[in-house]
TORMIVEX-837661 format. One record per residue (C-alpha): residue in one letter; chain; x, y, z; residue number from 1. Coordinates in pm, 1 decimal. Last residue first. Layout:
N
A A X Y Z NUM
...
//
This chain:
245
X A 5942.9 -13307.0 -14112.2 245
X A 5655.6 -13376.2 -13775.8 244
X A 5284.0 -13197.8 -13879.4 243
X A 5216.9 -12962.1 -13674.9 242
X A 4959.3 -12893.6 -13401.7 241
X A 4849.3 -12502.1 -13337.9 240
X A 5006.7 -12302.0 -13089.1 239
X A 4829.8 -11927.4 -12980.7 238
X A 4977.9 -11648.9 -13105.2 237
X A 5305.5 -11568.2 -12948.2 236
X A 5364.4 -11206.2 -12724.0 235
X A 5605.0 -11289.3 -12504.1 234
X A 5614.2 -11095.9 -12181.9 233
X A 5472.0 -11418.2 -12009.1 232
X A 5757.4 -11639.8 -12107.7 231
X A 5996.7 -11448.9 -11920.9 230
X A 5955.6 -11636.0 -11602.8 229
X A 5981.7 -11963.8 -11728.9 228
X A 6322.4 -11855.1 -11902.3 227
X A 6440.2 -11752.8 -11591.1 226
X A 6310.1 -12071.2 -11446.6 225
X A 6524.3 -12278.8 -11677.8 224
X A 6831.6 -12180.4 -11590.2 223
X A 6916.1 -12490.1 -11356.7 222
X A 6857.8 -12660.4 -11674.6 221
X A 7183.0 -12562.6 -11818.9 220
X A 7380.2 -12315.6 -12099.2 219
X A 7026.9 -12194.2 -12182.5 218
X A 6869.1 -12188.0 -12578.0 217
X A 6480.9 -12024.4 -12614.4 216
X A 6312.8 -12071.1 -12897.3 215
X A 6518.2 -12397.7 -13018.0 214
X A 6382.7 -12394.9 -13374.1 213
X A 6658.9 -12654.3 -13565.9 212
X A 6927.9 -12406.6 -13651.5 211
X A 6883.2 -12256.8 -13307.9 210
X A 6994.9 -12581.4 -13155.1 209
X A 7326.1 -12600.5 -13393.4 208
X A 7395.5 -12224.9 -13296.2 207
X A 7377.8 -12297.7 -12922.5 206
X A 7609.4 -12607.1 -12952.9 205
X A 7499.2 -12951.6 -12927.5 204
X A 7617.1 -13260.0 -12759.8 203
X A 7475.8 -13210.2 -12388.3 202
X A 7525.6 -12912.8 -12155.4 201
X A 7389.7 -12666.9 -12436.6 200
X A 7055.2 -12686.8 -12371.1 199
X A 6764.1 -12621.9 -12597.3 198
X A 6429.7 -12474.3 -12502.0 197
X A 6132.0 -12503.9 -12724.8 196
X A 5854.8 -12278.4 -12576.3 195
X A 5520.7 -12302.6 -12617.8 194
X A 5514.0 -12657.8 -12755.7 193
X A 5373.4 -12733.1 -13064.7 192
X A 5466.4 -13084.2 -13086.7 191
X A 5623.4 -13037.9 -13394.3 190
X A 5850.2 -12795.3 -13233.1 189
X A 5905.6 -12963.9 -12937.7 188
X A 6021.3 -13275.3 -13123.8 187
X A 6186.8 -13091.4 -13368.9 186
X A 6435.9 -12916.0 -13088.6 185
X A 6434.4 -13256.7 -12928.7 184
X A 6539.5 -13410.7 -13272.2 183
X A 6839.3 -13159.0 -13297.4 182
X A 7002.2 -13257.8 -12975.9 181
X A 6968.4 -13101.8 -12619.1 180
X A 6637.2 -13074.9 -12486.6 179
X A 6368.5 -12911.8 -12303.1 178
X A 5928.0 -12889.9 -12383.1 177
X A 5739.3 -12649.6 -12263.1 176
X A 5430.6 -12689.8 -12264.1 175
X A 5099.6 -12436.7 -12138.7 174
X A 5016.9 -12363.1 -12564.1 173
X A 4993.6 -12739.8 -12598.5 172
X A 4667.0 -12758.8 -12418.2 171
X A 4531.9 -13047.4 -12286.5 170
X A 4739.7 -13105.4 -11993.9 169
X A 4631.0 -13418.4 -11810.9 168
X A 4942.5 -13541.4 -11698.9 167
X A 4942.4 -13902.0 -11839.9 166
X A 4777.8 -13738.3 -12209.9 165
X A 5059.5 -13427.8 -12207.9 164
X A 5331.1 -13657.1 -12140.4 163
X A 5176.3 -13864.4 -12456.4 162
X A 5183.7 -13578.6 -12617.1 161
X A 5543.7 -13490.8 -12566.8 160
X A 5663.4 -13895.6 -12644.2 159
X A 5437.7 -13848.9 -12942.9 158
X A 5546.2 -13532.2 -13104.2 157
X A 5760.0 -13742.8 -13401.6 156
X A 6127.2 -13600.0 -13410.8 155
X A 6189.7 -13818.1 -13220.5 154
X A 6042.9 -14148.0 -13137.0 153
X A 5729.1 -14338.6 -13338.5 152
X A 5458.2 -14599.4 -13235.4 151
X A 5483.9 -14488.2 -12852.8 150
X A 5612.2 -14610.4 -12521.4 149
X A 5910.2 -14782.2 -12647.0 148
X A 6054.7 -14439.0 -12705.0 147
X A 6078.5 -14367.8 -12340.8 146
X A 5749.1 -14184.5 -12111.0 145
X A 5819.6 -14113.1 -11764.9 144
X A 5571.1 -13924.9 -11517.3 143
X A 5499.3 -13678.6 -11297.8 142
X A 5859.4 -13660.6 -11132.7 141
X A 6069.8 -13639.0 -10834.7 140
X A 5920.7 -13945.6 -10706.0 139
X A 6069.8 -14183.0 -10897.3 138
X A 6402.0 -13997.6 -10928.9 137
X A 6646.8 -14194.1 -10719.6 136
X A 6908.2 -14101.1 -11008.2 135
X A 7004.2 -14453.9 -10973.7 134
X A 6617.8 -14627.9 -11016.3 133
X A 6528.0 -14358.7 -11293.9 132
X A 6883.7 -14471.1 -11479.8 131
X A 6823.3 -14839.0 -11493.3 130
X A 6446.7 -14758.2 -11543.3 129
X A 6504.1 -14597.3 -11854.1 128
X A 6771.9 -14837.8 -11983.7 127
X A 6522.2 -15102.5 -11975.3 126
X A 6233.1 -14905.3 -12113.7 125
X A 6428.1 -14818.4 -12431.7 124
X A 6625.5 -14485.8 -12454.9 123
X A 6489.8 -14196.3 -12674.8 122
X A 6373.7 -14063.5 -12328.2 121
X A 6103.7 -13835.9 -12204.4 120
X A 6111.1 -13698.9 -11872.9 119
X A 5748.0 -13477.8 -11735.0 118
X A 5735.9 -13252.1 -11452.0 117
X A 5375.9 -13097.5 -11394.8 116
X A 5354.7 -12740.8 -11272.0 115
X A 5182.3 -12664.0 -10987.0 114
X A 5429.5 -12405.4 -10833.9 113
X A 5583.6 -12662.0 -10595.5 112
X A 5607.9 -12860.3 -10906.8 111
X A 5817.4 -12676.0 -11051.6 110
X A 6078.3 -12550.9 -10816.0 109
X A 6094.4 -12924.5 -10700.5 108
X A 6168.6 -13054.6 -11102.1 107
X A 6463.8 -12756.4 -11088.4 106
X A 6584.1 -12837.4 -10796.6 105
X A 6618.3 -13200.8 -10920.2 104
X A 6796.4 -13080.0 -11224.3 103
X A 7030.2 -12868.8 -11044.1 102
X A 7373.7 -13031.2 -11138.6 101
X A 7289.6 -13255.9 -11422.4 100
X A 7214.0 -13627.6 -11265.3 99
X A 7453.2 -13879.9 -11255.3 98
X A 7451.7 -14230.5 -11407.5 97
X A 7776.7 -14398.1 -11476.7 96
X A 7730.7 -14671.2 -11186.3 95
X A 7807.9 -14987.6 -11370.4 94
X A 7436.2 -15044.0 -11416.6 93
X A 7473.1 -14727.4 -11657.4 92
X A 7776.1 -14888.8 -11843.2 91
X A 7665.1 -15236.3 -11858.2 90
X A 7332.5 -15135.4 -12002.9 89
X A 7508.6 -14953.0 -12283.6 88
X A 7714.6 -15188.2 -12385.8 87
X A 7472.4 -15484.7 -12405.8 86
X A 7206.9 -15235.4 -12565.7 85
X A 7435.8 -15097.0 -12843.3 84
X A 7530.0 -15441.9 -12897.0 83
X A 7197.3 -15568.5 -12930.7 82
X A 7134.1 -15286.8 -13169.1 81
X A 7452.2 -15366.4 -13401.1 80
X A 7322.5 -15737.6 -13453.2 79
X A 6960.8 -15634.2 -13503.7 78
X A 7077.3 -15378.4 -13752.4 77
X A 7274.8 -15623.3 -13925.6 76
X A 7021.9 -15896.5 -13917.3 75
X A 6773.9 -15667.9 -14094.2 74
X A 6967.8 -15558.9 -14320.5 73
X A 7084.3 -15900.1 -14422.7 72
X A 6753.8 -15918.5 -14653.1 71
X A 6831.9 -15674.8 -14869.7 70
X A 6540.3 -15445.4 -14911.5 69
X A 6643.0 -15092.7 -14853.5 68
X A 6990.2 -15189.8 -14956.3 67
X A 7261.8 -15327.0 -14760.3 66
X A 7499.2 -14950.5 -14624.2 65
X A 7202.7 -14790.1 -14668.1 64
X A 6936.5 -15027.2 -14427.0 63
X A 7156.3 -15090.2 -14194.3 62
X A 7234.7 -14748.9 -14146.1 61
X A 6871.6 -14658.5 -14080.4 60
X A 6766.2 -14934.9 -13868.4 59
X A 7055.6 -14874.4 -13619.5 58
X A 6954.7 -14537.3 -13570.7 57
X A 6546.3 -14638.2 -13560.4 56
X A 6661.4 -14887.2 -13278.4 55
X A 6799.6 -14631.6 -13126.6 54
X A 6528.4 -14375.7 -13150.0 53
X A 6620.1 -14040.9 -13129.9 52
X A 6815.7 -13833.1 -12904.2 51
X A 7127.7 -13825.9 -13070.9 50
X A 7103.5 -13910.6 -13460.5 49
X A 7349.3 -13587.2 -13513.2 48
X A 7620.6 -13764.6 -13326.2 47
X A 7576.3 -14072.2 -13503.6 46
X A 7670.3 -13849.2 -13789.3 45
X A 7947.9 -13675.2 -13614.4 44
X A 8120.9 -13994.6 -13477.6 43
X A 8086.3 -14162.0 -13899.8 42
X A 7902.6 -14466.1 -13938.4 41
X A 7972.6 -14791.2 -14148.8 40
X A 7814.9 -15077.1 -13982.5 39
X A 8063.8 -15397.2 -13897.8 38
X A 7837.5 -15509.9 -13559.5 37
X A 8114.2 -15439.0 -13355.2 36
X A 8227.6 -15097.1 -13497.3 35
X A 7835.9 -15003.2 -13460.6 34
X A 7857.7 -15100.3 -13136.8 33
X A 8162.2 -14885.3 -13041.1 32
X A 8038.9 -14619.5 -13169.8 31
X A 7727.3 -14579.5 -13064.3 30
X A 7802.0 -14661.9 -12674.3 29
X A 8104.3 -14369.8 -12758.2 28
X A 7773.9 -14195.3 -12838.8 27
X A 7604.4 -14249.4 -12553.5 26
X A 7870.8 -14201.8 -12308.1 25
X A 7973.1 -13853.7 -12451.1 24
X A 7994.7 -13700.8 -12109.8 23
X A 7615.9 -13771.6 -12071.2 22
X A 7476.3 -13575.4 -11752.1 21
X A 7104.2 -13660.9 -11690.2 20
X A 6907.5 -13353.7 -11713.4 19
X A 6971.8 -13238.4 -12066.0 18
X A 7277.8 -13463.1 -12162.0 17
X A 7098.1 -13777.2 -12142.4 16
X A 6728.3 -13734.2 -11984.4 15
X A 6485.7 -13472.5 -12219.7 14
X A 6285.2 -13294.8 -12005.7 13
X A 5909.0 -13225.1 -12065.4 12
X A 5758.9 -12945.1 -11864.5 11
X A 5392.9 -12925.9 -11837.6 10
X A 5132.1 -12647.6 -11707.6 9
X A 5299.1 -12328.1 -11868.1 8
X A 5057.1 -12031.9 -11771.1 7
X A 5279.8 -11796.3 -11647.1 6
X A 5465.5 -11986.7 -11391.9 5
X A 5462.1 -11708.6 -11114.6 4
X A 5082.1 -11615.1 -11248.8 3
X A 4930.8 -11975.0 -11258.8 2
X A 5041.5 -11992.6 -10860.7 1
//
């Protein structure tokens, strides 16, 4: 069994646009609440914020369009982040989720060759279980860890090390960790994760992926177990922790 997989004991998925199929509902969710709330924000730079922490995103461009420490930055960013949630909650429980073609194949191909199968989320918990519940994926996984679970989200390693804590992997050397934005790439990276496989199925190009350390970049997850395959004719020294940029 450790020979087929080649040593990787944990896979952590990203969910929207890596194994949950997007269609640009997040960002048009973005968009539209940051139009509502009256922040300044440009499609491609929300864009690039995909896949971290929401309330982080909101946080941010409160904070530079009032001032580090004006006081009605906080408001604004709790004004545009209740938005984002409203819209965004009434869009998944509306029926918008759907699962990438092959992701659940790709959890049971897995598993049935001992290999945990970890999502991690830049969502909140609500959101999280919204789309679990739908995609019927309770059981199709290990476990299910969403930014509310730790004291920092993307590009910060915690939502990958806390997968790694739940499933018992100590190692970070038998991780792989699978994305589609920029902060997943980082994530993985600063994780150090054995392999840090982008997707291209989500809001990202290839080039954009490899520009942030994607080792390994697939047009879908149902092509991941090629790349698990391969892993074992690579010839990487063995992954030490990093420190997140």
């Amino acid at each position: 069994m450790r020979a087929m997989t080649q040593g990787v004991r944990l896979v952590v998925f990203d969910m929207a646009g890596t194994t949950v199929q997007d269609e640009g509902v997040v960002l048009e969710c973005f968009v539209a609440a940051a139009k509502l709330a009256g922040l300044r924000a440009t499609r491609d730079e929300l864009n690039h914020r995909m896949g971290t922490s929401k309330l982080a995103v909101f946080d941010d461009l409160a904070r530079r369009q009032c001032g580090a420490h004006n006081a009605g930055a906080e408001a604004l960013r709790d004004r545009g982040y209740e938005a984002f949630r409203r819209i965004l909650e009434g869009v998944y429980e509306g029926g918008a989720a759907a699962p990438i073609e092959g992701a659940a194949g790709v959890f049971a191909w897995l598993r049935d060759r001992g290999v945990r199968v970890a999502l991690n989320t830049g969502f909140y918990r609500r959101v999280t279980d919204i789309l679990i519940d739908r995609l019927g994926w309770r059981s199709a996984v290990d476990t299910v860890v969403c930014d509310d679970d730790v004291r920092e989200g993307r590009p910060a390693p915690y939502m990958i090390h806390t997968a790694m804590q739940r499933c018992g992997v100590h190692d970070v050397d038998e991780v792989v960790a699978v994305g589609d934005t920029p902060s997943d790439m980082l994530a993985g990276r600063n994780a150090g994760a054995r392999a840090v496989v982008g997707v291209t199925s989500g809001s990202h190009p290839a080039g954009t992926l490899r520009a942030y350390h994607a080792t390994h970049v697939i047009d879908s997850v149902r092509d991941l177990p090629g790349v698990i395959g391969r892993l074992g004719r690579l010839e990487r020294p063995r992954a030490t922790l990093r420190r997140f940029e």
